[in-house]
Backbone and ligand atoms as CSV (ligand in chain L), in Angstrom:
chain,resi,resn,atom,element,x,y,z
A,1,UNK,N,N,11.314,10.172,80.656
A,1,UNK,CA,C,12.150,9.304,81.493
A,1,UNK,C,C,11.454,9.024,82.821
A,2,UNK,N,N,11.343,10.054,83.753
A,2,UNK,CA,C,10.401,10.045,84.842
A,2,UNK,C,C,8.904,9.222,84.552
A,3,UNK,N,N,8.185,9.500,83.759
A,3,UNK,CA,C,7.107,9.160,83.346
A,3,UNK,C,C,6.846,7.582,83.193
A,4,UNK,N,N,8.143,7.080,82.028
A,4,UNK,CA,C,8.663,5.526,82.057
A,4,UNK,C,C,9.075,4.913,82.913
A,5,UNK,N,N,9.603,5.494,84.071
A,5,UNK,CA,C,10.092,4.908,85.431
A,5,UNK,C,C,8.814,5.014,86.089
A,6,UNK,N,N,7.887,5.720,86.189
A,6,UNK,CA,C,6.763,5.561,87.288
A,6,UNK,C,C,5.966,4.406,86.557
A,7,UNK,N,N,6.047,4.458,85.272
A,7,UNK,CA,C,4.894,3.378,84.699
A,7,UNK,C,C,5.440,1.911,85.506
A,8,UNK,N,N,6.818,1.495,84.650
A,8,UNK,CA,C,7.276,0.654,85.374
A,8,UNK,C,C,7.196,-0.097,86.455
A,9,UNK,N,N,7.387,0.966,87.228
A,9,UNK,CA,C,6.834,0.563,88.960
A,9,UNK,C,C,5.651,0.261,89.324
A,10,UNK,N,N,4.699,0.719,88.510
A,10,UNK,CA,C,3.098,0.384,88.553
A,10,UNK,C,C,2.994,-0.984,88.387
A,11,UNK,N,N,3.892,-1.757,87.159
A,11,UNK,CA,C,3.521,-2.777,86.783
A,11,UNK,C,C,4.275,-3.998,87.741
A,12,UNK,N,N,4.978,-3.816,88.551
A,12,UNK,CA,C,5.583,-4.347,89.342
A,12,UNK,C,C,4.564,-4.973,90.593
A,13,UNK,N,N,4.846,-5.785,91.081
A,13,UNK,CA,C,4.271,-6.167,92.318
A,13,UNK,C,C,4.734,-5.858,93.321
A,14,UNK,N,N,3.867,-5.567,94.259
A,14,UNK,CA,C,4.183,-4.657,95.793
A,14,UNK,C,C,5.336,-5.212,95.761
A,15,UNK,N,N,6.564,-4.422,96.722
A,15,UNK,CA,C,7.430,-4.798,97.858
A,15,UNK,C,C,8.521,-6.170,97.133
A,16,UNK,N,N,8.194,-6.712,95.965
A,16,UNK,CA,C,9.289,-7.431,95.218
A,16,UNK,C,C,10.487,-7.189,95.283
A,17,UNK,N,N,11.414,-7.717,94.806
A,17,UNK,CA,C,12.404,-7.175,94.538
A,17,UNK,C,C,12.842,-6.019,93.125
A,18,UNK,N,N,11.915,-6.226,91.800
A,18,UNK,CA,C,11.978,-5.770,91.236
A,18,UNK,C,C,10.788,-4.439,91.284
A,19,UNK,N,N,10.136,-4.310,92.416
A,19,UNK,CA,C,9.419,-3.592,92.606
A,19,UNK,C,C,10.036,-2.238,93.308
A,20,UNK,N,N,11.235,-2.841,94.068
A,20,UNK,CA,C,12.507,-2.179,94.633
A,20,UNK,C,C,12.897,-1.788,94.372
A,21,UNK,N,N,13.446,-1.866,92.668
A,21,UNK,CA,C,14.689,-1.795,91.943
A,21,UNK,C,C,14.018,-0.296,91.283
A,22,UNK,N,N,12.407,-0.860,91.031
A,22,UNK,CA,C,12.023,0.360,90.196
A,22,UNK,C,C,11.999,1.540,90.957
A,23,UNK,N,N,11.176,1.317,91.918
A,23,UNK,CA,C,11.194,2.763,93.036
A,23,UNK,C,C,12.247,3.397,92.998
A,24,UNK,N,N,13.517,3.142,93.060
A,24,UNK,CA,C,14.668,3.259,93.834
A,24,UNK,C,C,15.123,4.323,91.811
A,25,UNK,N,N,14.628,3.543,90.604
A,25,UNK,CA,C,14.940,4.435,89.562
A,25,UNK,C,C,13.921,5.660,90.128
A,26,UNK,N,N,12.543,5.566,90.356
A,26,UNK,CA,C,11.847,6.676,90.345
A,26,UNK,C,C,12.081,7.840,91.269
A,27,UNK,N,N,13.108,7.670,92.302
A,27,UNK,CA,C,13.601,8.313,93.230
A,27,UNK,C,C,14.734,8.961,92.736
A,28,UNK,N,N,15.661,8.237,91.846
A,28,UNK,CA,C,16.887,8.621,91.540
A,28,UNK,C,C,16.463,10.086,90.390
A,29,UNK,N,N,15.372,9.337,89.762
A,29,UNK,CA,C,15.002,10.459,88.838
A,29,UNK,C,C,14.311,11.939,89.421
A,30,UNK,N,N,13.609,11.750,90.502
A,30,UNK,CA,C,13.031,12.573,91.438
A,30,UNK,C,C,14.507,13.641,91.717
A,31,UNK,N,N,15.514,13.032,92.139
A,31,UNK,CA,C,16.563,13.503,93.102
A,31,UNK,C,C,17.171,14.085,92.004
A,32,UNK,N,N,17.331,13.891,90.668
A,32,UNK,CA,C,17.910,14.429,89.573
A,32,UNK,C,C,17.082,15.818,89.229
A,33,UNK,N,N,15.875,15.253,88.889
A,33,UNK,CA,C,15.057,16.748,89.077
A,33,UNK,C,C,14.869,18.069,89.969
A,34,UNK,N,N,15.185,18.047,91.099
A,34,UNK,CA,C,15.794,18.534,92.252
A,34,UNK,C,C,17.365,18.732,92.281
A,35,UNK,N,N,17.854,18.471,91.787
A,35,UNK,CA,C,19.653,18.752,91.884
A,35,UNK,C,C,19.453,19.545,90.717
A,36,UNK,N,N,18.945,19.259,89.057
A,36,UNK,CA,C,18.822,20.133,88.334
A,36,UNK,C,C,17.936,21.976,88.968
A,37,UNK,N,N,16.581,22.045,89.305
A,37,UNK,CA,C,16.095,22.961,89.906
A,37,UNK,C,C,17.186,23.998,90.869
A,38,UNK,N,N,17.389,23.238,91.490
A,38,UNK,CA,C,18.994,23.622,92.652
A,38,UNK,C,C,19.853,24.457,92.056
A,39,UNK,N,N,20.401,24.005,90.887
A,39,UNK,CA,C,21.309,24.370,90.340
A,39,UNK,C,C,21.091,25.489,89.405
A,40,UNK,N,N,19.724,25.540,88.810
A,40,UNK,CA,C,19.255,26.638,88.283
A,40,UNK,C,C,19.246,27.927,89.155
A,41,UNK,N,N,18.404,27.562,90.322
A,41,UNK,CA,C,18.219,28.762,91.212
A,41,UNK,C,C,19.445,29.512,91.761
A,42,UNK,N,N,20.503,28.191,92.109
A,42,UNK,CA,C,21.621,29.397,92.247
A,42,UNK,C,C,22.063,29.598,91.699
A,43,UNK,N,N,22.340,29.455,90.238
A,43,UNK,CA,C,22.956,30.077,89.096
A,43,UNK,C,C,22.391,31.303,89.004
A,44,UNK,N,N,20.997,31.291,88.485
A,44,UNK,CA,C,20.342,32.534,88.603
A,44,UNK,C,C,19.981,33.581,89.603
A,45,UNK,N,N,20.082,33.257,90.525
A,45,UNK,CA,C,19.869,34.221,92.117
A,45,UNK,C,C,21.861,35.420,92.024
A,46,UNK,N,N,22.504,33.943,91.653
A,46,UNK,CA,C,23.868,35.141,91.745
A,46,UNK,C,C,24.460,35.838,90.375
A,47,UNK,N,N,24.107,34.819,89.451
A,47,UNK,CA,C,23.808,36.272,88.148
A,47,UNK,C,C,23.120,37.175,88.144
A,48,UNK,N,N,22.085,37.302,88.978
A,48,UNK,CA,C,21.212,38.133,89.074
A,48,UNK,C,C,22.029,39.257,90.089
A,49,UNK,N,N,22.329,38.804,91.047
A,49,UNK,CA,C,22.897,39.684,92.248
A,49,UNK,C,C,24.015,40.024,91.424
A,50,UNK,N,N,25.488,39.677,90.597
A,50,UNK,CA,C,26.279,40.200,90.404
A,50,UNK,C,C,25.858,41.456,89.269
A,51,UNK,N,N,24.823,41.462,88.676
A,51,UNK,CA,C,24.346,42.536,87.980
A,51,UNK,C,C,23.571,43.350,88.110
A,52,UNK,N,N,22.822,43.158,88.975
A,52,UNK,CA,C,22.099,44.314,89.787
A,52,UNK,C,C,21.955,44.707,91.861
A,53,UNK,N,N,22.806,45.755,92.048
A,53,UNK,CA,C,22.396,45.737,93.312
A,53,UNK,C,C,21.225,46.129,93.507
A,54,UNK,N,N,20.459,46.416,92.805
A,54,UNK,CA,C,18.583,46.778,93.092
A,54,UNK,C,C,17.981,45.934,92.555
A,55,UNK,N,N,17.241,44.990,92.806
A,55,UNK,CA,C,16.255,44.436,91.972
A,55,UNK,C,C,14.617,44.174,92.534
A,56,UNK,N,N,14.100,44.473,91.174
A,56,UNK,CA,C,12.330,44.637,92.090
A,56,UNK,C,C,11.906,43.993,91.561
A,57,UNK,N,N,10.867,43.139,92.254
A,57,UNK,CA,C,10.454,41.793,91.690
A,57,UNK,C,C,8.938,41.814,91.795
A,58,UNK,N,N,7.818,41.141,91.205
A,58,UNK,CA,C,5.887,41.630,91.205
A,58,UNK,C,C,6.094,40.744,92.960
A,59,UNK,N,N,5.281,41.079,93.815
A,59,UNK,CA,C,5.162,40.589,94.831
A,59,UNK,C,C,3.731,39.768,94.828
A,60,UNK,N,N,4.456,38.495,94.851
A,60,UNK,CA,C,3.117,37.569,94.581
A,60,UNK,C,C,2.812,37.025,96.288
A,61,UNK,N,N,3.110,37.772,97.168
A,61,UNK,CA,C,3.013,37.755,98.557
A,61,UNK,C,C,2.849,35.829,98.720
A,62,UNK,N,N,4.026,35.324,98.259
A,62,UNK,CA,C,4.686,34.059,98.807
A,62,UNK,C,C,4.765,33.728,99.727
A,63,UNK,N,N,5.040,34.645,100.860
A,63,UNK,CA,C,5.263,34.085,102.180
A,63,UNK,C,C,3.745,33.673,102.995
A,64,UNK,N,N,3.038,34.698,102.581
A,64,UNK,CA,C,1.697,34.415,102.863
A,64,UNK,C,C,0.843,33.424,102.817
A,65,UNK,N,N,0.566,33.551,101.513
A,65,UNK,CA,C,0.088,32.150,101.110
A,65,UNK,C,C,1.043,30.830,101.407
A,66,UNK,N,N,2.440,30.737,102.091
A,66,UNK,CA,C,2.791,29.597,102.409
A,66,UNK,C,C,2.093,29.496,103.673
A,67,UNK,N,N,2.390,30.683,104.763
A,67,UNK,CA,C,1.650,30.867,105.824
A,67,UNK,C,C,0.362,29.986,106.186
A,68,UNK,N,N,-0.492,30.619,105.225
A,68,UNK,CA,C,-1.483,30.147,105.652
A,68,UNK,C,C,-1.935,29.135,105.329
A,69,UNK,N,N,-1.248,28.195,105.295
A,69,UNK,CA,C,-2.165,26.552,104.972
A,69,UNK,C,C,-1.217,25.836,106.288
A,70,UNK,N,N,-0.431,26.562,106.829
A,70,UNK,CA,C,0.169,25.761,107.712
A,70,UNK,C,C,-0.798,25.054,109.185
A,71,UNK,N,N,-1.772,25.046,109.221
A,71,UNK,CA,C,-2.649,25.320,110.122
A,71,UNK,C,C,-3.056,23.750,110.069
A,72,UNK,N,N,-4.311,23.393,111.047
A,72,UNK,CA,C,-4.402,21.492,111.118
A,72,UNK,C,C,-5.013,20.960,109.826
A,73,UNK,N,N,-4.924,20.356,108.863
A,73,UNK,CA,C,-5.353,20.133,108.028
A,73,UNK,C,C,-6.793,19.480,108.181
A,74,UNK,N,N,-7.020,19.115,108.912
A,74,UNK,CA,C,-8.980,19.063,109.328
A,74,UNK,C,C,-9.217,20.421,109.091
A,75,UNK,N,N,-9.275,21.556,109.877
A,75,UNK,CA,C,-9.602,22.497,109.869
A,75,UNK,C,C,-9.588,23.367,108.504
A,76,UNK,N,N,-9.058,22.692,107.407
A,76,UNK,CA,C,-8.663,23.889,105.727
A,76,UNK,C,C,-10.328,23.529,105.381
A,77,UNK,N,N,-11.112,24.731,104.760
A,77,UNK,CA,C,-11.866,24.632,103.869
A,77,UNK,C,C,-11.669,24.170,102.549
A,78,UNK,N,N,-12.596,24.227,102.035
A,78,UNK,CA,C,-12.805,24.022,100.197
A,78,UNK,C,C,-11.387,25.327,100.128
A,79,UNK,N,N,-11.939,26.782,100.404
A,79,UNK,CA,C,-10.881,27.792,99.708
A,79,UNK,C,C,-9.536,27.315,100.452
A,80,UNK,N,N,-9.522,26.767,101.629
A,80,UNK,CA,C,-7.972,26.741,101.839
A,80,UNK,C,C,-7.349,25.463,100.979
A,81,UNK,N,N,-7.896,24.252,101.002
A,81,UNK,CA,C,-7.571,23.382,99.972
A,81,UNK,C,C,-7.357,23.866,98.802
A,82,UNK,N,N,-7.700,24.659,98.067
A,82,UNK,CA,C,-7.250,25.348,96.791
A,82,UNK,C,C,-6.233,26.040,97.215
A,83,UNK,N,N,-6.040,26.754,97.948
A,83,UNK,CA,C,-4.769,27.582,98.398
A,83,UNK,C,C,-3.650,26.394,98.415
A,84,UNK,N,N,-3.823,25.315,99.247
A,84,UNK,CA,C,-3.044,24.375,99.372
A,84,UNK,C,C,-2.434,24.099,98.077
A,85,UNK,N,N,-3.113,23.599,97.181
A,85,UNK,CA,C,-2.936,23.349,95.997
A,85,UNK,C,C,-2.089,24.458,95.120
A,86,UNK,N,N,-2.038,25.403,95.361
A,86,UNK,CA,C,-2.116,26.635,94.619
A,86,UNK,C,C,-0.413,26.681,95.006
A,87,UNK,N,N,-0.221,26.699,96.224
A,87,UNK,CA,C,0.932,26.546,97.339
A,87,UNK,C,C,2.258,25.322,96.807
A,88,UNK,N,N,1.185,24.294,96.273
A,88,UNK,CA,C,2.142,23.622,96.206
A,88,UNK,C,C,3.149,23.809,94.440
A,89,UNK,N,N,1.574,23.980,93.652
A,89,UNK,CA,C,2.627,24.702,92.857
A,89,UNK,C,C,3.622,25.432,92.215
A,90,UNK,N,N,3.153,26.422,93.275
A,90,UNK,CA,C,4.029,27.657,93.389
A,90,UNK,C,C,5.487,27.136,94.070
A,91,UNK,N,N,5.365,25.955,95.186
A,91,UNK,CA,C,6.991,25.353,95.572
A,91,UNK,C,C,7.539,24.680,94.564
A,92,UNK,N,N,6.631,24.088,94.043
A,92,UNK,CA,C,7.262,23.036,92.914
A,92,UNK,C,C,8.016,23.650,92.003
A,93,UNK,N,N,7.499,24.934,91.650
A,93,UNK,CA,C,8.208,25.851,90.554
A,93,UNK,C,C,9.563,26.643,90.713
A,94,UNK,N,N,9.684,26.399,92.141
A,94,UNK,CA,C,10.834,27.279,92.972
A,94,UNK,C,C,10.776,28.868,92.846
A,95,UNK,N,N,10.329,29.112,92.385
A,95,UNK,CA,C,9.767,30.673,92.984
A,95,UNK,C,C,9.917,31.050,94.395
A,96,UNK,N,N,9.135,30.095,95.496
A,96,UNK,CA,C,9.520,30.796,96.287
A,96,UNK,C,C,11.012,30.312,97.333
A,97,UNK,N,N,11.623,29.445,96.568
A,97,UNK,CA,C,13.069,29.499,97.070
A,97,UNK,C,C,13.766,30.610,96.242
A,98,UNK,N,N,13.602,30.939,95.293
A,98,UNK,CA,C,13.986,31.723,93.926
A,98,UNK,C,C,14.214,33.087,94.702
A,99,UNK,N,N,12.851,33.485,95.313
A,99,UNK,CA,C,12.713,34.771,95.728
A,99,UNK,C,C,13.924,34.968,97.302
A,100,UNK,N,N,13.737,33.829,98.087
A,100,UNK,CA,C,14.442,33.731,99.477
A,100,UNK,C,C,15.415,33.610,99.145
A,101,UNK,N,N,16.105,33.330,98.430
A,101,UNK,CA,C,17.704,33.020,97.854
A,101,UNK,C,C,18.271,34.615,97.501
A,102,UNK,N,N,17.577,34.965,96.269
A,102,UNK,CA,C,17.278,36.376,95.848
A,102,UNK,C,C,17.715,36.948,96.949
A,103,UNK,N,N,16.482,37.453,98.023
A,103,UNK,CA,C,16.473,38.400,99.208
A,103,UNK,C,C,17.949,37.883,99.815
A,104,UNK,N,N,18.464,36.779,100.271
A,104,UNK,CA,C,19.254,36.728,101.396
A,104,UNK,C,C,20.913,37.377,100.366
A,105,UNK,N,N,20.938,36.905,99.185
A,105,UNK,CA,C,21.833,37.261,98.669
A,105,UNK,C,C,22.217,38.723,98.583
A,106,UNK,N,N,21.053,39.215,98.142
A,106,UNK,CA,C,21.354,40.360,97.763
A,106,UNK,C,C,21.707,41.607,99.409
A,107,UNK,N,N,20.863,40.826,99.897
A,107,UNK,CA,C,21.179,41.688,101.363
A,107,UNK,C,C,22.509,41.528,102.174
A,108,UNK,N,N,22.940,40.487,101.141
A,108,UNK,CA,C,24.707,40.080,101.856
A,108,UNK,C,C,25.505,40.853,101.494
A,109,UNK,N,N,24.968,41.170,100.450
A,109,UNK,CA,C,25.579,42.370,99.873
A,109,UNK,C,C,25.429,44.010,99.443
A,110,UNK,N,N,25.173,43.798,100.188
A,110,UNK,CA,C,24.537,45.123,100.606
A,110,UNK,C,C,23.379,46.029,99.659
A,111,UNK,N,N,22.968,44.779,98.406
A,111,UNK,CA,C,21.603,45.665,97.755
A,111,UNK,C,C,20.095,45.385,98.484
A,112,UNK,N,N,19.347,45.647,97.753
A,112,UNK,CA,C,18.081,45.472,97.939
A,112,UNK,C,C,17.261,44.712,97.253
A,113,UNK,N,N,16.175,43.828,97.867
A,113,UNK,CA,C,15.328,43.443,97.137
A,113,UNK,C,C,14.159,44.080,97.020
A,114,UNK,N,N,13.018,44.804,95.970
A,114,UNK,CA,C,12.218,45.878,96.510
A,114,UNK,C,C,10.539,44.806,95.374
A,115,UNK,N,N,10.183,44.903,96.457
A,115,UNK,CA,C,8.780,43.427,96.072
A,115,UNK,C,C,7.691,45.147,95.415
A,116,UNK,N,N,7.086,44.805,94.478
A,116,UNK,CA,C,5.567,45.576,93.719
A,116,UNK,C,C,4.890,45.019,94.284
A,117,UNK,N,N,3.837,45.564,94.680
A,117,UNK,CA,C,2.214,45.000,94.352
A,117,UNK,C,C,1.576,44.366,92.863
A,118,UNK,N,N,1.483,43.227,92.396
A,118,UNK,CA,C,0.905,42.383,91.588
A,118,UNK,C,C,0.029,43.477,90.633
A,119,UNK,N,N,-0.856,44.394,91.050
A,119,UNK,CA,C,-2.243,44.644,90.427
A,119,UNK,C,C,-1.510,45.542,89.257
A,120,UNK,N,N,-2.576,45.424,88.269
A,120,UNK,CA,C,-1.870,46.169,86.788
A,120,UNK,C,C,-1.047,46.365,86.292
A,121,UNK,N,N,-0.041,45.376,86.727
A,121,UNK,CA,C,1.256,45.550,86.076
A,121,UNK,C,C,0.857,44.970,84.805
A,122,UNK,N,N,0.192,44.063,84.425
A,122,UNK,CA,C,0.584,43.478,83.089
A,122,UNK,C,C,-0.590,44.103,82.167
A,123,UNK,N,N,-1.330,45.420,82.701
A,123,UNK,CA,C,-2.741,45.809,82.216
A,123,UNK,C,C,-2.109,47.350,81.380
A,124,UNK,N,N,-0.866,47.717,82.141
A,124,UNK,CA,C,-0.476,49.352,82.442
A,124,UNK,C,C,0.340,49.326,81.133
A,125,UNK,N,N,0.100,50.588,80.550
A,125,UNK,CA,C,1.221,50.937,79.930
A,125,UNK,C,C,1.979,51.674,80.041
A,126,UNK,N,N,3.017,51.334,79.632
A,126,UNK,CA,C,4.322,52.190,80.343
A,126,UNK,C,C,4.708,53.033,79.469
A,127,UNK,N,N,4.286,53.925,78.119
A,127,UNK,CA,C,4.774,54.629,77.597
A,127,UNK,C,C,3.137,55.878,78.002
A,128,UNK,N,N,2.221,55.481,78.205
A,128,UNK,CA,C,1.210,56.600,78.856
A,128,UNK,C,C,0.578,56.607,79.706
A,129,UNK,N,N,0.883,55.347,80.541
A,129,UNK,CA,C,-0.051,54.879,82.043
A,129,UNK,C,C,-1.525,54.604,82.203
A,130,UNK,N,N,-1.785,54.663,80.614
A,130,UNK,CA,C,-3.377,53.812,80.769
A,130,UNK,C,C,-3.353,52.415,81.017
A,131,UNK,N,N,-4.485,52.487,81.832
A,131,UNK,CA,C,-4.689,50.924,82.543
A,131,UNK,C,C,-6.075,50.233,81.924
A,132,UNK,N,N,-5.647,49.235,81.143
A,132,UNK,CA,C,-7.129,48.355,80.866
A,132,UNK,C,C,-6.490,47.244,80.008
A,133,UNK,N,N,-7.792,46.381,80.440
A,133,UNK,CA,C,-7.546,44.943,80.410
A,133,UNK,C,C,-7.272,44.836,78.910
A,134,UNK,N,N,-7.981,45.918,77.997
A,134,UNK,CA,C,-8.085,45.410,76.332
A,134,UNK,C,C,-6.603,45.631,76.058
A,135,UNK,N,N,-5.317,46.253,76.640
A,135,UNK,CA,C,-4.424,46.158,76.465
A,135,UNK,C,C,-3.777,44.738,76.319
A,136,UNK,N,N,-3.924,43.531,76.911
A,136,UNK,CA,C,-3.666,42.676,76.893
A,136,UNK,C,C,-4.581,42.053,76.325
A,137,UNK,N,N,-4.960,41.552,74.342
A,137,UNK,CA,C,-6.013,40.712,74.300
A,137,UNK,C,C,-5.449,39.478,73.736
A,138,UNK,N,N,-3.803,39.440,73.747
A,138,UNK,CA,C,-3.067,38.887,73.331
A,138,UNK,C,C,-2.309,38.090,74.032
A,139,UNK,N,N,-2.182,37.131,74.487
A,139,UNK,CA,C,-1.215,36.366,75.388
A,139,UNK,C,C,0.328,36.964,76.100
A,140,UNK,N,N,0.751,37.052,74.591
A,140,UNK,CA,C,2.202,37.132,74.496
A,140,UNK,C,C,2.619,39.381,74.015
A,141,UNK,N,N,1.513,39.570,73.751
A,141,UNK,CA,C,1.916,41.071,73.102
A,141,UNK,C,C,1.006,42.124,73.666
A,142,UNK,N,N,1.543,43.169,74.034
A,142,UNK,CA,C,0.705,44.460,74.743
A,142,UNK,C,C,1.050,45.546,73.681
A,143,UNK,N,N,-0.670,45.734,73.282
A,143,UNK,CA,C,-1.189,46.254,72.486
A,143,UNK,C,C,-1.734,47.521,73.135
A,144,UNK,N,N,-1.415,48.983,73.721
A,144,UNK,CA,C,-1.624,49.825,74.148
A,144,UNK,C,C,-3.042,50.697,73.635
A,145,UNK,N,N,-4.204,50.359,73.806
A,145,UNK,CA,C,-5.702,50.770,72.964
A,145,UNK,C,C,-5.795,52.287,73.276
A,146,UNK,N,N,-4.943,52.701,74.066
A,146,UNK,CA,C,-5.232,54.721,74.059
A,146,UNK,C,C,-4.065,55.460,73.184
A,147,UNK,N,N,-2.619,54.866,73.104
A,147,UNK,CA,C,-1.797,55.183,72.382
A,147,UNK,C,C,-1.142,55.046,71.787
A,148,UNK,N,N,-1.514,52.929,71.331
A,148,UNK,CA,C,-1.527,52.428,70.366
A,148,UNK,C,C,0.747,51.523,70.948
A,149,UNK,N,N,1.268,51.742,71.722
A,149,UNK,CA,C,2.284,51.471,72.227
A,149,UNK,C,C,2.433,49.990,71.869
A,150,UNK,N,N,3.437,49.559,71.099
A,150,UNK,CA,C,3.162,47.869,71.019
A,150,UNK,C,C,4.661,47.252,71.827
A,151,UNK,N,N,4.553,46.320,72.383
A,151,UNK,CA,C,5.616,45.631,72.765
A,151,UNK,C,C,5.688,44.101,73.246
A,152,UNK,N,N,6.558,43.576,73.685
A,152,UNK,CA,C,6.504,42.101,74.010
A,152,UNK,C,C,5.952,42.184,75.511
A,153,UNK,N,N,4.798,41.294,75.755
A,153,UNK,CA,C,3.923,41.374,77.052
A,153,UNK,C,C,5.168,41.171,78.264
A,154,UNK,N,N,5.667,40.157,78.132
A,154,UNK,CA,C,6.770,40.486,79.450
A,154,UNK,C,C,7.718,41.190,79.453
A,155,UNK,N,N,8.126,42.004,78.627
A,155,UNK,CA,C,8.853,43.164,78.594
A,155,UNK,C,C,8.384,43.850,79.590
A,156,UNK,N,N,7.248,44.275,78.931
A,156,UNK,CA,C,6.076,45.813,79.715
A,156,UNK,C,C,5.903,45.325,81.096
A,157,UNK,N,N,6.064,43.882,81.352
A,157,UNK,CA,C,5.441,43.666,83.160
A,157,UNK,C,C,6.934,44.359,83.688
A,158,UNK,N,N,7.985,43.644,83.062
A,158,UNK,CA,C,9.171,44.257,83.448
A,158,UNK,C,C,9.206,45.553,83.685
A,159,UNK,N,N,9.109,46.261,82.593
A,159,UNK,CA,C,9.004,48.061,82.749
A,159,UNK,C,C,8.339,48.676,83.745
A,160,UNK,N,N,7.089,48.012,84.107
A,160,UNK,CA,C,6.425,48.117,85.009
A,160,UNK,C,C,6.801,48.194,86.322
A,161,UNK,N,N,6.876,46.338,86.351
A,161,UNK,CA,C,8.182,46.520,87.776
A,161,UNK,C,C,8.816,47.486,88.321
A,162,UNK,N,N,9.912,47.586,87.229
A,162,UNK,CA,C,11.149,48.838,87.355
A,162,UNK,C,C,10.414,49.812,87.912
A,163,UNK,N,N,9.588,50.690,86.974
A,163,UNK,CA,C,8.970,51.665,87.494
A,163,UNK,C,C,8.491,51.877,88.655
A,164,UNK,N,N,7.599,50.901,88.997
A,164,UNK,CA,C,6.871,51.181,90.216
A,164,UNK,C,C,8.271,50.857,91.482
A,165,UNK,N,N,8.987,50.036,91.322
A,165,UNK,CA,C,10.650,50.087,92.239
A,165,UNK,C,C,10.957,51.428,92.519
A,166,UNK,N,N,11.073,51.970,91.107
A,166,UNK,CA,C,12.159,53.061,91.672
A,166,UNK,C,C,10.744,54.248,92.374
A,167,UNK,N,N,9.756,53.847,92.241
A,167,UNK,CA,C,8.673,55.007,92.910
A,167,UNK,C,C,8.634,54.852,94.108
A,168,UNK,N,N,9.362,53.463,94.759
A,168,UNK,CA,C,8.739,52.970,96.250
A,168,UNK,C,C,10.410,53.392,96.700
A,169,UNK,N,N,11.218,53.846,95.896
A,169,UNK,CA,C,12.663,54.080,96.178
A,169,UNK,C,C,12.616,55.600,96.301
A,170,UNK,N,N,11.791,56.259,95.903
A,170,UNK,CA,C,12.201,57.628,95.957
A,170,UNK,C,C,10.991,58.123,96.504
A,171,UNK,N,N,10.359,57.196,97.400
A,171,UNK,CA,C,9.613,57.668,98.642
A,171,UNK,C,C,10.094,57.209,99.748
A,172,UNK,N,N,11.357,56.732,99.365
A,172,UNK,CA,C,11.903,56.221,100.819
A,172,UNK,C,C,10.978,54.915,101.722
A,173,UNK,N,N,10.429,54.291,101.190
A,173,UNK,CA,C,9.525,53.336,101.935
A,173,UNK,C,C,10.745,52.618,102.203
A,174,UNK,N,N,9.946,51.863,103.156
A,174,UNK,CA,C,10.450,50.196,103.920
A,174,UNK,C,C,11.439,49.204,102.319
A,175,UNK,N,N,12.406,49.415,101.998
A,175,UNK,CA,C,13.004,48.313,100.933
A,175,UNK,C,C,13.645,47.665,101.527
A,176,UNK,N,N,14.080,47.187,102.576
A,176,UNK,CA,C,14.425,46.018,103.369
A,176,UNK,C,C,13.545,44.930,102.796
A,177,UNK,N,N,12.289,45.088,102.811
A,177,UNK,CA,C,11.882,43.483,102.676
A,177,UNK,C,C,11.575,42.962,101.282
L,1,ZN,ZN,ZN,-0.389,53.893,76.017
């Protein structure tokens, strides 16, 4: 639909009237895509909160990388232009409204949001804690090569998660943020 509305408009001549008419679909469809996204995130941010007052999430340090491209855009390198890029996908996907929605909710109510560190979660296994890459040679399935553990690959990041949560919970660290 989107796709057929942008063609459209291509074939149109500048600033026409029917050049008008099309924009104005390619916007409507834009604004639909965005009211849908919207509506996902808070559906899911408060199903999420009404079923768990703890939840720990891989910390893909979001705020950061929004951070840092904010700077004069003359000044971004080659690597910050990829960051840029990298940035924008990551908004487009709502993740990181996903996560800020998440945090503010859950802190309204008095749980926690408790962020992992990214590294080996999806390498680790969670039934013996060996870590290596041949565990994953599979997209979708973690294949455990020291104790043979099989399961669905995003399961185990999950398990993971959890785990390493409740380790940063029963050291008492910083779970405010
Ligand atoms: Zn194992």
């Amino acid at each position: 639909m989107r796709r057929k509305a942008q063609q459209a408009l291509s074939r149109k001549t500048k600033f026409s009237n029917n050049w008008k008419k099309a924009k104005a679909r390619v916007q409507l469809h834009h604004a639909h895509i965005g009211n849908v996204r919207k509506d996902f995130l808070l559906q899911a941010t408060t199903t999420i909160n009404q079923n768990r007052v703890i939840v720990c999430i891989k910390d893909l340090k979001l705020w950061a990388m929004s951070k840092s491209v904010a700077g004069d855009a003359e000044q971004l390198g080659r690597h910050e232009r990829a960051k840029s890029g990298l940035n924008k996908v990551i908004l487009d996907q709502g993740w990181f409204e996903f996560r800020r929605q998440l945090d503010y909710k859950l802190a309204w109510r008095g749980g926690h949001l408790i962020t992992v560190p990214p590294h080996h979660i999806s390498q680790t296994c969670p039934a013996c804690g060996h870590v290596s890459k041949l565990n994953r040679q599979m997209q979708a399935r973690f294949c455990c090569v020291e104790c043979s553990f099989e399961e669905n690959a995003d399961l185990v990041g999950a398990m993971n998660v959890l785990h390493h949560g409740e380790a940063v919970l029963e050291q008492g660290q910083d779970i405010a943020s």
